[in-house]
N, C-alpha and C positions, 0 to 999 in steps of 0.2 A: 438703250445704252446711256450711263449715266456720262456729265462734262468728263468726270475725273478718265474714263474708261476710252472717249473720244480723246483725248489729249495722248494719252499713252498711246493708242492707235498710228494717232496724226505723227510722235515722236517719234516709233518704231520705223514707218514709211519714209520718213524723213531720214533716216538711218540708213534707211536699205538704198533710196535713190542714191543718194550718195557716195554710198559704200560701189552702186553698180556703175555708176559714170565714172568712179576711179578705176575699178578694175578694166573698164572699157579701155581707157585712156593710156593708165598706167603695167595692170599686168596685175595678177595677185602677188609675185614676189617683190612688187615695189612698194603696196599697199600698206600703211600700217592703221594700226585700228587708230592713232595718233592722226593722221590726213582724213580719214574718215570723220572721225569728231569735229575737225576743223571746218572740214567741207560741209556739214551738218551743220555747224551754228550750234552744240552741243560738248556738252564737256566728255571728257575719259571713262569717267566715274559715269556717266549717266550712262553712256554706249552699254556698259558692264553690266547696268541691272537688266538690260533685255538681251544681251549675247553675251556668251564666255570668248570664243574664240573667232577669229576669221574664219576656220571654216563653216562655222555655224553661220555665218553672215550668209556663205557663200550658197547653204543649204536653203535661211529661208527665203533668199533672191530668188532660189529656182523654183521653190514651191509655189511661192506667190505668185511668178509667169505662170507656171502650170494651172494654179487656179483660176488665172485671170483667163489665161485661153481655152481651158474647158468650160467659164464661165459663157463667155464667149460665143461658143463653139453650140454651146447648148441652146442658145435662143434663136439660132440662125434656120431662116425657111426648109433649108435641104436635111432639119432634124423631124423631119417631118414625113420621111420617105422613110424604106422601108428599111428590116435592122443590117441588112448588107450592105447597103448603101449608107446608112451611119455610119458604120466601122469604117468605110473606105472616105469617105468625108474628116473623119477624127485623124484619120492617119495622114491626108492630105495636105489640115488642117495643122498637124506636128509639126509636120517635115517646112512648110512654111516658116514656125517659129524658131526653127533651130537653124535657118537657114539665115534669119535675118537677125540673127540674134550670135552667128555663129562664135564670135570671138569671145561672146563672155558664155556661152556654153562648152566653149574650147579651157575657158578659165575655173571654173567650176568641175569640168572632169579631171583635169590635170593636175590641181589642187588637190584635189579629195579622192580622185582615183577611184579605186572599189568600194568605197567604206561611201560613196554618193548613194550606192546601191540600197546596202544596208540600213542608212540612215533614212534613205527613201522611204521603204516599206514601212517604216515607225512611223510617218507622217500623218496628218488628217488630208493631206492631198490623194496620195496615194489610195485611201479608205473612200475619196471622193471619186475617183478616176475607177475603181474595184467596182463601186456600189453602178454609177453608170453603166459600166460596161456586161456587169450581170443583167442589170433591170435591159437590155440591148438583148442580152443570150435568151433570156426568160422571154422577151418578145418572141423574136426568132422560133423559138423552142413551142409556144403556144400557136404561132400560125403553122407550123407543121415545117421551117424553113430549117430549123437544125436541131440535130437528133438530141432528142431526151436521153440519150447510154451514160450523157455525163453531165458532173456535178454543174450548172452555172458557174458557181461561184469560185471554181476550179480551175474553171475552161479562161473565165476572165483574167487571173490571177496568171497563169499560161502566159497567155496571150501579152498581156501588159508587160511581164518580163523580157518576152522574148523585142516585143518592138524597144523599149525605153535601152534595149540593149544593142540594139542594130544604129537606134540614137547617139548610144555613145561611142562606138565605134567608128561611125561616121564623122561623128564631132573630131575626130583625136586622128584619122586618116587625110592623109592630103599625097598626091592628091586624090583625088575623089572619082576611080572610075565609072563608079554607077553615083545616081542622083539619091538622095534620101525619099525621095517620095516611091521611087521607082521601088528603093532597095524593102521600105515599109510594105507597100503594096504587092511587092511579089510572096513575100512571108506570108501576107493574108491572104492572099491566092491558094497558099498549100495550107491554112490554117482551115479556110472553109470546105478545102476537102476534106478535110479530117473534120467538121462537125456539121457540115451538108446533109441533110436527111436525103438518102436515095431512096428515089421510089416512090 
């Protein structure tokens, strides 16, 4: 990575913390991309060459958690067990950050709504969280632990919709009769009966 590429990096993060201890603080409709700059130590005009909009800010705050905790998530001893036990560790491991994180992933769904979803799947996060959770299926599928009838790359894609969406719903209910880990981990309960090899 060349200075000039380190600098714009360091700029952009600078942008995003920012951006994220305001919305903490303040709320995304208090926010303007004006306080963000401020809060940055960064001018108007510079915010604009790496975002257009606040919701974009709001998109790449959540990727970047996302990335950091599947970064995370992936070097930790218990990735080292078997692919059912990954998946139930990845989902324990979610429900953690959205738990402790609740109020700006409260500000993020509320902001952005359905169109988080959308914009999700266009991500390189997403593509990162897909390719995991296949090379997982493919494991699974070669020790004989889940059935070969369906695509990997299918099954992940499945699966990753339905949890990121039990996340949002959770995020945006209060209050909260079941737990997020609880409500993740029952979904994968009925998830690996349905790709369980019998027999």
């Amino acid at each position: 990575m060349s200075l000039r590429e380190y600098k714009k990096d360091q700029t952009l993060d600078n942008i995003l913390m920012a951006a994220e201890f305001l919305l903490k603080k303040e709320g995304f409709q208090n926010v303007s991309i004006d306080s963000i700059a401020k809060q940055a130590l960064v001018s108007r005009k510079t915010i604009y060459n790496y975002i257009k909009t606040k919701e974009e800010i709001l998109i790449q705050i959540a990727n970047k958690r996302l990335s950091v905790w599947l970064t995370n998530t992936k070097v930790h001893p218990q990735w080292k067990n078997t692919p059912t036990e990954k998946f139930i560790y990845i989902y324990r491991n979610l429900a953690k950050e959205f738990k402790k994180e609740k109020r700006l992933w409260q500000e993020i769904v509320q902001a952005d709504g359905i169109n988080y979803l959308r914009h999700f799947s266009q991500r390189p996060i997403f593509r990162e969280l897909l390719k995991c959770f296949t090379e997982i299926l493919l494991e699974g599928q070669q020790q004989g632990i889940f059935s070969e009838k369906y695509s990997a790359e299918q099954i992940a894609w499945n699966l990753n919709t339905i949890q990121m969406n039990i996340c949002k719903e959770w995020t945006v209910s209060w209050p909260n009769s079941k737990s997020l880990s609880t409500r993740l981990l029952d979904s994968l309960d009925l998830f690996f009966i349905g790709i369980n090899k019998i027999g």
